[in-house]
N, C-alpha and C positions, 0 to 999 in steps of 0.2 A: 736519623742521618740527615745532616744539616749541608747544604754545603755553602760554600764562602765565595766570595767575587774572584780570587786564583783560580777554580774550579770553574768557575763559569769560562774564564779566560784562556784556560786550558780546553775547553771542552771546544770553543768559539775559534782557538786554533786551529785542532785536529779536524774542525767542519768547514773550517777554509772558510769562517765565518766574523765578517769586520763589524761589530759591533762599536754602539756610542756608548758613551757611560750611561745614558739614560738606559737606554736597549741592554746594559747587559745587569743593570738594577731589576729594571722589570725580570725579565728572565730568568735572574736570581730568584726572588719571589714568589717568579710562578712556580717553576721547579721545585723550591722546596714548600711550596705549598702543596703539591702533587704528590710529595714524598711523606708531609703530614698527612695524608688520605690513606697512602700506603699501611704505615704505621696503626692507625684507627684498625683498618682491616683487619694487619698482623695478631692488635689486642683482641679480637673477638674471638670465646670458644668455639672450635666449631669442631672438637673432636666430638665422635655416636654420632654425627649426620651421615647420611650416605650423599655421594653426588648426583647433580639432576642433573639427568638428558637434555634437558631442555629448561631456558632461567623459566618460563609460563607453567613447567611442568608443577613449580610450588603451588599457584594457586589451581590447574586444573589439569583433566588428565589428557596429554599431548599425544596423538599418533604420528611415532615418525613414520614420513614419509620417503620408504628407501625403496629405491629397483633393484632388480633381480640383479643380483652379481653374473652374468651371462656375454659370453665373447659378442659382439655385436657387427663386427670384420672379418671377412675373411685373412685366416694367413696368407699372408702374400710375401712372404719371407724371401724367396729365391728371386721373386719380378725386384724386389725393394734392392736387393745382394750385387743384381746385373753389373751396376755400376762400379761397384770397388774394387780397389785393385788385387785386393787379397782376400782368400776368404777360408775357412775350412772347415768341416761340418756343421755349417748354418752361423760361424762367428767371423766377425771382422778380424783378420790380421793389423796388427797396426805394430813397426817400429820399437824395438827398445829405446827408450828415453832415459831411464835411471841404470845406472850399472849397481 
């Protein structure tokens, strides 16, 4: 996927971006250089791999480091609730907006 100096132009539009002809050549370039990288990627087999945890995890064996999935706060639901105008078993009331 190549793209063309329109597409820069369009792109330079939509980002509210004033580009020089020099600046939107470069940018040309580097983009579709970035997009040849892509492509490289896409041609490599890489179906039978399993995915790594970690990119280190190829050359060695990685311990994640994870914590305990554990509440660390007290609920404080009803102190947090005082303020709103509405509320009904532990939920904010709020307004119909869409019919």
């Amino acid at each position: 996927m190549a793209l063309t100096p329109q597409d820069i132009g369009r792109i330079a539009n939509l980002a509210r971006l004033e580009l020089t002809p020099s600046e939107s050549e470069r940018m040309l370039t580097q983009l579709n250089g970035f997009f040849d990288i892509v492509e490289k990627m896409r041609a490599v087999d890489t179906s039978g791999l399993t995915p790594l945890a970690h990119p280190v995890a190829a050359i060695q064996d990685v311990a994640l480091r994870l914590r305990d999935d554990v509440a660390s706060e007290p609920n404080q639901r009803e102190a947090n609730q005082q303020s709103a105008p509405a509320v009904e078993r532990g939920l904010f009331l709020v307004p119909k907006v869409i019919e």
